[in-house]
C-alpha positions in Angstrom: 0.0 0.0 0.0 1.4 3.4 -0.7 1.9 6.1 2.2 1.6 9.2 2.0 4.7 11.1 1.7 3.1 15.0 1.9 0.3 16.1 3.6 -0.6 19.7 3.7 -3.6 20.6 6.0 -5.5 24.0 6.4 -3.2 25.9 4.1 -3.6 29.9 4.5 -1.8 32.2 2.5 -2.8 36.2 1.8 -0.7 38.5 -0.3 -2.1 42.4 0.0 -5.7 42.9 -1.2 -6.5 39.1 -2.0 -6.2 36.1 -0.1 -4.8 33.5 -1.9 -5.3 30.1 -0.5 -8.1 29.6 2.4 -8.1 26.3 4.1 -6.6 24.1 1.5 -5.8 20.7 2.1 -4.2 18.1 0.2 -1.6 14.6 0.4 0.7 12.9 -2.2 1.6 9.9 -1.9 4.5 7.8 -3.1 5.0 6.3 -6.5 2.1 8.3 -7.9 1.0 10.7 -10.4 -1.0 13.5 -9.3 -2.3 16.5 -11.3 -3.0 19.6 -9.3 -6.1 21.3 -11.6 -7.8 24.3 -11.7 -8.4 27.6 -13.4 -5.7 30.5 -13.5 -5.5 31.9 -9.9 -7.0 29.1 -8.3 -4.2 28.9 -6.1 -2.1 26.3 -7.5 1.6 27.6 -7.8 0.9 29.7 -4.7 0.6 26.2 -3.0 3.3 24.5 -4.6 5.6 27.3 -4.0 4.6 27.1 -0.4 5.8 23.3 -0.1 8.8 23.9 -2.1 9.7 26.8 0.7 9.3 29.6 -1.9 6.8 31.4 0.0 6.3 31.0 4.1 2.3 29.9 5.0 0.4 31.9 7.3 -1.2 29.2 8.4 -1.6 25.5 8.5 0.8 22.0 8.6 3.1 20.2 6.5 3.7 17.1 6.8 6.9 15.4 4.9 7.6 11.6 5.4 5.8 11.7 8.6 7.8 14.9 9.9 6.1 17.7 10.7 7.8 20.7 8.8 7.6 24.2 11.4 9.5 26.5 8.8 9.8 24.9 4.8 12.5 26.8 3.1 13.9 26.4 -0.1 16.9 24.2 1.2 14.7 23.0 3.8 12.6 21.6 1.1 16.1 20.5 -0.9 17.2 18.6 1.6 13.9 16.9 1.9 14.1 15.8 -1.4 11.8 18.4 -2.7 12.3 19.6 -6.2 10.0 21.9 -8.4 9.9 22.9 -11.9 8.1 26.3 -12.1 6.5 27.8 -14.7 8.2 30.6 -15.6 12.2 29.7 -16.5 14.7 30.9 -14.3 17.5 30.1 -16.3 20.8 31.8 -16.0 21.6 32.8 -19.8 25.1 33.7 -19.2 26.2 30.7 -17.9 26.1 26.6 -19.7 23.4 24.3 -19.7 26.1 22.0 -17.1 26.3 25.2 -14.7 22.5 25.7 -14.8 21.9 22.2 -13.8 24.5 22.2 -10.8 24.1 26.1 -9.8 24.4 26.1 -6.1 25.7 22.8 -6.7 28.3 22.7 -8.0 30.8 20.0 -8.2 34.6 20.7 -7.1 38.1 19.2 -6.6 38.9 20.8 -3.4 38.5 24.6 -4.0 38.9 23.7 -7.4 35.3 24.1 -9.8 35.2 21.0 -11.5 33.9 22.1 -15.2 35.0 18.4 -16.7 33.2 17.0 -13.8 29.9 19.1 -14.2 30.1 18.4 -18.0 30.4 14.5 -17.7 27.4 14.5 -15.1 25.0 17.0 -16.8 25.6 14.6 -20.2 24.8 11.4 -18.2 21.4 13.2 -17.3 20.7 15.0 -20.7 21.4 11.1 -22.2 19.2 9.3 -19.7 16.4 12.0 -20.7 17.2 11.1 -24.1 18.0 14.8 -25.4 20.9 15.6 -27.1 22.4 19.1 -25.7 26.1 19.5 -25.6 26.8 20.5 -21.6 29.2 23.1 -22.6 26.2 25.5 -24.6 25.5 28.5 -23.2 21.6 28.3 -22.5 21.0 31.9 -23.7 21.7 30.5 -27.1 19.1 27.4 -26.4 15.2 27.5 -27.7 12.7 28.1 -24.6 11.7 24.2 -25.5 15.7 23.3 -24.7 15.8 25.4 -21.8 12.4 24.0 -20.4 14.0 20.5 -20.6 17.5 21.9 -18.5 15.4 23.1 -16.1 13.8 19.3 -16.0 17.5 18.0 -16.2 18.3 20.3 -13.2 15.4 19.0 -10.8 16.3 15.3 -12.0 19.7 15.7 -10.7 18.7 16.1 -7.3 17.7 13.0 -7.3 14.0 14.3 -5.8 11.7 12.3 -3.5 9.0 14.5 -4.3 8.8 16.3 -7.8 6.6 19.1 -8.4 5.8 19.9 -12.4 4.1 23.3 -13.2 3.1 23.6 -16.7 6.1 21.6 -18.0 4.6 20.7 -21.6 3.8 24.4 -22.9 7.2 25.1 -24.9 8.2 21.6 -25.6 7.8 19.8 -29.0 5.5 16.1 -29.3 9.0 14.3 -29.2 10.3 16.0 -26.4 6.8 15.5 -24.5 6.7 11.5 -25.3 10.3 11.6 -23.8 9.2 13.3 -20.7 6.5 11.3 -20.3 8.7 8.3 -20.1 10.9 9.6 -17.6 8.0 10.1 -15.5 6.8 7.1 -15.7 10.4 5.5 -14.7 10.5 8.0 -11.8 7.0 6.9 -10.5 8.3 3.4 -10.7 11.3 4.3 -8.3 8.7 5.6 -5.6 8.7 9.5 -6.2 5.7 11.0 -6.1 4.8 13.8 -8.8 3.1 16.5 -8.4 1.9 17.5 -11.8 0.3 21.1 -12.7 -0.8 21.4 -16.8 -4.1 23.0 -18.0 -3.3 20.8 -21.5 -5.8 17.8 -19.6 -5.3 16.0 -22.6 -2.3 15.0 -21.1 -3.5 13.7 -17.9 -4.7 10.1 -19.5 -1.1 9.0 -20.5 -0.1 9.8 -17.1 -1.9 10.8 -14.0 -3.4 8.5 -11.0 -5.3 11.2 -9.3 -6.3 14.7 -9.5 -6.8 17.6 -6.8 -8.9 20.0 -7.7 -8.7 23.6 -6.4 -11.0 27.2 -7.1 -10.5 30.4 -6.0 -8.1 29.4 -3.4 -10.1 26.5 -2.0 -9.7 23.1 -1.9 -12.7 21.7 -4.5 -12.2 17.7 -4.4 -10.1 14.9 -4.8 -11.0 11.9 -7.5 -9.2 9.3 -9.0 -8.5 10.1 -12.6 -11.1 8.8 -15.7 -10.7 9.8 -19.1 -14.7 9.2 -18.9 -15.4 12.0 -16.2 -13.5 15.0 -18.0 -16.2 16.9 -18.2 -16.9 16.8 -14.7 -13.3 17.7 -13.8 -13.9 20.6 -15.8 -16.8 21.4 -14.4 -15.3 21.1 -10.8 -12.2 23.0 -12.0 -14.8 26.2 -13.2 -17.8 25.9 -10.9 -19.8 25.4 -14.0 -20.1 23.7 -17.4 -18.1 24.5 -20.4 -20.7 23.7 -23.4 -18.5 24.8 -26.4 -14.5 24.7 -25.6 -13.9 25.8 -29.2 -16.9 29.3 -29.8 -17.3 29.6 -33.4 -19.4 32.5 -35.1 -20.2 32.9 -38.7 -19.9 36.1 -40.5 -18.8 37.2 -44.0 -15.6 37.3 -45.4 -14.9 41.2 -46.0 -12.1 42.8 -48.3 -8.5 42.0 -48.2 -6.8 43.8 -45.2 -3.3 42.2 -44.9 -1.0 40.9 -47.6 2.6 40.0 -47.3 4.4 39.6 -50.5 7.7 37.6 -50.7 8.8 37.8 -47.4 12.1 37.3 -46.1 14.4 37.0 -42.5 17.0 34.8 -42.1 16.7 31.0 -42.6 13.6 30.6 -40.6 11.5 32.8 -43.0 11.7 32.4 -46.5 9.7 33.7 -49.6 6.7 34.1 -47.2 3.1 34.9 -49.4 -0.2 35.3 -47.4 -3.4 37.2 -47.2 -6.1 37.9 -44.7 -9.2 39.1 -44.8 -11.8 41.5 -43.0 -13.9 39.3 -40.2 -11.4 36.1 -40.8 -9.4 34.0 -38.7 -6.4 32.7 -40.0 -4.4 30.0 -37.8 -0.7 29.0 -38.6 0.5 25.6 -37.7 3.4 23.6 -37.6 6.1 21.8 -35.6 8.5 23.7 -33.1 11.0 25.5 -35.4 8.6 25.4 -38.3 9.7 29.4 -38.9 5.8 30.4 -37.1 7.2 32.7 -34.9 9.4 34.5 -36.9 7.3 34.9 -39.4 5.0 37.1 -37.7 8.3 39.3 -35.7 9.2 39.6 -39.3 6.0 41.6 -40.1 5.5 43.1 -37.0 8.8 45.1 -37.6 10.1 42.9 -34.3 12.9 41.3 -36.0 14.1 43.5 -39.3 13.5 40.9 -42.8 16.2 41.3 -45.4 13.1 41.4 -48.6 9.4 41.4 -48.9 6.6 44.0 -49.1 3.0 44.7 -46.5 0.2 45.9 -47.7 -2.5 47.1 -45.4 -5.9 48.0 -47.1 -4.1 47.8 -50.3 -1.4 50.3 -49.7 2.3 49.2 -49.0 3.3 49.8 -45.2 6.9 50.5 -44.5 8.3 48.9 -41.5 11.2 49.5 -40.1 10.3 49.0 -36.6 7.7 47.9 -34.2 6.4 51.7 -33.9 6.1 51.4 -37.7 3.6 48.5 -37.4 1.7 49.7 -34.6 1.3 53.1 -36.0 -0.1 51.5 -39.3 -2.4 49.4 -37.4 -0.6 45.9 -37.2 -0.1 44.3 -33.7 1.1 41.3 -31.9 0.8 39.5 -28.8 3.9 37.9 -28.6 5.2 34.4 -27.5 6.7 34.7 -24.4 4.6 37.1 -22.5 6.9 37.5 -19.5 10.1 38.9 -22.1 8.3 40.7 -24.7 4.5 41.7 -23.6 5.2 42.8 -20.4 6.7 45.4 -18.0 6.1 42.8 -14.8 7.5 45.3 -12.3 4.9 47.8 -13.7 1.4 48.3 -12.5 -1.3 46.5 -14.8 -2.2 50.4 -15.5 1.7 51.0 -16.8 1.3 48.0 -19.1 -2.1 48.9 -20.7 -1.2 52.5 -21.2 2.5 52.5 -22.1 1.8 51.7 -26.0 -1.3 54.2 -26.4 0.6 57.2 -24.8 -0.2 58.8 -28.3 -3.6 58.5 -27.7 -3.5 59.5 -24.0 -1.4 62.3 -24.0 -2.1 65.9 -24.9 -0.2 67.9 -27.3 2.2 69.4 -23.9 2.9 65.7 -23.5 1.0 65.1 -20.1 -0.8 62.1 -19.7 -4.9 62.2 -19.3 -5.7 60.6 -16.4 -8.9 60.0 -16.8 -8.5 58.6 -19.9 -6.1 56.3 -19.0 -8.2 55.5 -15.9 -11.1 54.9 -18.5 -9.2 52.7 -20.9 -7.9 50.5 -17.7 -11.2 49.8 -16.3 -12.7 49.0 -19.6 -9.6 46.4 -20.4 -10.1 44.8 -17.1 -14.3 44.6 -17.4 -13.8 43.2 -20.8 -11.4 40.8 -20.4 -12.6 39.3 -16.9 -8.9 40.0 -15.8 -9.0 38.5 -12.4 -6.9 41.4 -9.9 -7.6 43.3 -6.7 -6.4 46.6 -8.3 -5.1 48.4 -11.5 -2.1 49.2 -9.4 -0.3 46.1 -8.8 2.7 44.6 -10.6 2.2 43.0 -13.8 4.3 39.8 -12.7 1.9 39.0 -9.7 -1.0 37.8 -12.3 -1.2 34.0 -12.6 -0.3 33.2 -16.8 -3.7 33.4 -17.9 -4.2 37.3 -16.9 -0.9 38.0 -17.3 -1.9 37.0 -21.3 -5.5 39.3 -21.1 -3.3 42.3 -19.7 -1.1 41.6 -23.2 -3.9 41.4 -25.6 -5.5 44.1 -23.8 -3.4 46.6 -24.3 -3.9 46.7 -28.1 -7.7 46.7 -27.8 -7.6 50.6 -26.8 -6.2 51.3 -30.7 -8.2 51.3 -33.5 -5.9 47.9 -35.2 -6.6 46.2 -38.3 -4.7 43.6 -37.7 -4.3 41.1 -34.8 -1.4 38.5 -34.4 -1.4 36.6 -31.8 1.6 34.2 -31.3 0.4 30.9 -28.7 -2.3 32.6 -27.5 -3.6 30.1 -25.1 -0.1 28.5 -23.7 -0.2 28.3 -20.2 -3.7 29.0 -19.0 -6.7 27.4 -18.0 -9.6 26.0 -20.0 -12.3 28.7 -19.0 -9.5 31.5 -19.6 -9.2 29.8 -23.4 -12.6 30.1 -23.8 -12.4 33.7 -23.2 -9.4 34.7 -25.3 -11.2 32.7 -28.4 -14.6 34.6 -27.9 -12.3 37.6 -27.7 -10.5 36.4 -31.0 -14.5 36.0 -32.3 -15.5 39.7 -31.6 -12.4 41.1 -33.2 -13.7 38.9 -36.7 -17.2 40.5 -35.8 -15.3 43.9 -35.9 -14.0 43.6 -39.4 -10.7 42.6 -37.6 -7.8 40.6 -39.7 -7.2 38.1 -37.0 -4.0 35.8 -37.5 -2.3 33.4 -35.1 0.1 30.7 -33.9 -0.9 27.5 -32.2 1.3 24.8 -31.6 -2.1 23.1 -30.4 -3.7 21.2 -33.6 -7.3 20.8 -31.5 -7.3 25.0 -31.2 -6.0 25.5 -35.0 -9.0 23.2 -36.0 -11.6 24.3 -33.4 -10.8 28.5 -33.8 -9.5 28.7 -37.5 -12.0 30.2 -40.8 -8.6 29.2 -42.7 -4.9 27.4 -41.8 -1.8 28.1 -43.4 0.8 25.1 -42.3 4.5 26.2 -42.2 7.6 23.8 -42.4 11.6 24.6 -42.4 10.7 28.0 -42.8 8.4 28.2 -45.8 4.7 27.8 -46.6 3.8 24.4 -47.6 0.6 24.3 -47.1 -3.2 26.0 -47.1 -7.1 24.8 -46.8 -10.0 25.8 -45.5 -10.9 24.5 -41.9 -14.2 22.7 -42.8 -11.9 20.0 -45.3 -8.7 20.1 -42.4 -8.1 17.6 -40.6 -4.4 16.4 -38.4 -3.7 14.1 -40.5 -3.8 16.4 -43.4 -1.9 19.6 -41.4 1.0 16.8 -40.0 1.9 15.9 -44.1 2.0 19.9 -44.4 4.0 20.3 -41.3 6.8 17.7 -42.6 7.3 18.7 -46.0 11.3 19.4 -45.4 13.3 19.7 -48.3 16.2 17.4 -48.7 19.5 19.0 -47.5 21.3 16.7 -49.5 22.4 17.7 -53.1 
């Protein structure tokens, strides 16, 4: 019979102006699998965080292996075994994916570092994992799906007891996933007990025993997992019933807003040739490193592209820049929220106001408060962004309104074009639901909507139209209604033969 290895009873935690777990209670147990759910700001990382000693509780037990834990720390929690794989990467881009791995760790000769030593071991680890990384890279240089899988590599080699997984799928690749889902199954066999945190619930039947369900800060239930009751677990996970995951609304196809001509940047984007039109969604698939993402810096003016012409409305747009693009009516809603959407140590306010200081600003330069007040409240009402006040930092949302303060932002400005780059990576299922309906009522709008989805179901389910990119080039369009995976996968691996 298993035992229970953590138990965490009557949890309190409050951060100023919300209260972010009340009463919570919940137990792992050895050699198991078990998926902590619920919807963005439900309280899961807060709890996590709180048994990995990142944040002190302000009230309640821990239990660990039977001891009762007074004061969890961070090396507390090491020492216990404890490892955790949090959301956002805290990688150290200076340094090699070998020093990563051991930082704080790190393996000597006497006073000596030991570089050969901390190579030899990080490459053991990256084998077993079955990547292939060369120790000695300097993760700065690494894609965020690479670094996601150091960070893995880094918790592995602690050789953890307990292992705690937050969101560790949304910047890896279908390989990379398979591979992690094999070492998870090898480290349940070996008696750790996982503690595993992923709105993608597909996920949850390959590998999950149980699942804790949490709301608002609460503890909701606990259930033994069945592909069968899904729809209960979503329903226990939103405190009502998602009918439609995937909204869809009907409305004619207007007049051509956006067309790139023969677009160029680098290796990754190459002779590049699409259109969209008024009250359209058009979806962009592909496999990791497909050229998706920088395809849409490229016309955003993010990254500079060495050919091509954009035509908005039929004239040519110059861009230069990203000042260029927004100025012409051309946004984006970029990738990695945290790096290039946000100011996290601004106030929600900053973030929603800083690109439409043209619009809120009179001709002396001074900022309308009022306006901007105006434009705040109507962001937050619109979007459902979950906060206690305008005021606090950006970086304190959970992922899902960090991603409505980013798409927000651009609703104030009268855009043509939308772009959004994985819209939906890293937040809940109610919180999708939201950003597709907001996708719908820019196509109601007479909005050009284009985006990026690494997630075939949301491409299919979201999409009037799908353009599938491979090694950097088009190789593929169709209508949604005669799409199907199998169709966008042949698409998605048309590579050209590197051999002459």
């Amino acid at each position: 019979m298993q035992e229970d290895i953590v138990r965490m009873q009557n949890i309190i935690k409050t951060f100023p102006g919300v209260k972010a777990l009340d009463d919570v209670s919940f137990y792992l147990k050895s050699g198991e699998v078990m998926a902590l759910l619920g919807e963005n700001g439900a309280g899961k990382s807060t709890l996590v965080k709180i048994l990995s000693g990142v944040y002190p509780r302000d009230g309640g037990t821990i239990e660990v292996f039977g001891d009762n834990i007074r004061e969890m720390t961070t090396q507390k929690a090491k020492d216990l075994g404890i490892a955790i794989i949090h959301q956002e990467l805290n990688m150290c881009q200076h340094l090699t994916v070998a020093e990563n791995i051991f930082l704080g760790r790190e393996r000597t000769k006497g006073m000596i570092l030991s570089e050969k030593e901390m190579n030899k071991a990080a490459a053991e680890i990256l084998s077993r994992m079955n990547i292939e990384l060369d120790p000695e890279e300097l993760v700065g240089n690494l894609a965020v799906s690479k670094q996601q899988m150091v960070e893995i590599a880094k918790a592995l080699s602690m050789n953890a007891r307990v292992l705690i997984m937050d969101e560790p799928t949304s910047a890896l690749t279908s390989k990379e996933i398979t591979d992690l889902f094999t070492i998870i199954k090898k480290l349940k066999k070996e008696g750790c007990g996982i503690v595993y945190i992923s709105h993608r619930l597909e996920e949850l039947k390959h590998i999950v025993d149980r699942v804790t369900i949490m709301r608002d800060g609460r503890f909701i239930t606990s259930m033994d997992f069945d592909q069968k009751q899904m729809d209960e677990i979503i329903s226990h996970m939103v405190g009502r019933e998602i009918k439609q995951k995937f909204p869809r609304v009907s409305c004619p196809k207007g007049k051509k807003i956006l067309e790139v001509r023969n677009l160029n940047a680098g290796h990754m984007v190459r002779d590049i040739n699409l259109e969209l039109n008024e009250g359209e969604i058009v979806g962009i698939a592909g496999l990791m490193g497909a050229g998706r993402t920088e395809t849409t810096r490229a016309i955003f003016g993010a990254d500079p592209k060495e050919s091509g012409q954009v035509f908005l409305d039929g004239k040519e747009v110059i861009i230069h820049k990203v000042e260029d693009s927004i100025k012409a009516g051309i946004v984006l809603a970029p990738e990695d929220r945290k790096k290039d959407g946000l100011c996290t140590k601004l106030s929600i306010r900053d973030n929603i106001a800083l690109p439409n200081l043209d619009m809120l600003c009179g001709k002396l330069g001074i900022v309308n408060r009022k306006k901007e007040r105006e434009m705040t409240e109507k962001t937050v009402v619109s979007l459902k962004i979950k906060l206690p006040n305008a005021e606090v930092e950006a970086g304190s949302l959970s992922g899902g309104n960090q991603q409505k303060v980013v798409v927000g932002k651009w609703l104030a400005r009268n855009s043509r074009v939308v772009i959004f780059d994985e819209p939906t990576r890293g937040i809940d299922v109610a919180a999708k639901v939201e950003i597709y309906n907001l996708m719908n009522e820019l196509k109601q709008k007479g909005i050009g909507v284009l985006f990026v989805s690494s997630e075939m179901p949301e491409v299919l389910g979201i999409s009037d139209r799908i353009i599938v990119m491979c090694d950097g080039k088009i190789t593929g369009e169709m209508m949604t209604a005669e799409a199907t995976q199998d169709l966008i996968l042949k698409y998605a691996t048309q590579f050209e033969s590197k051999i002459s």
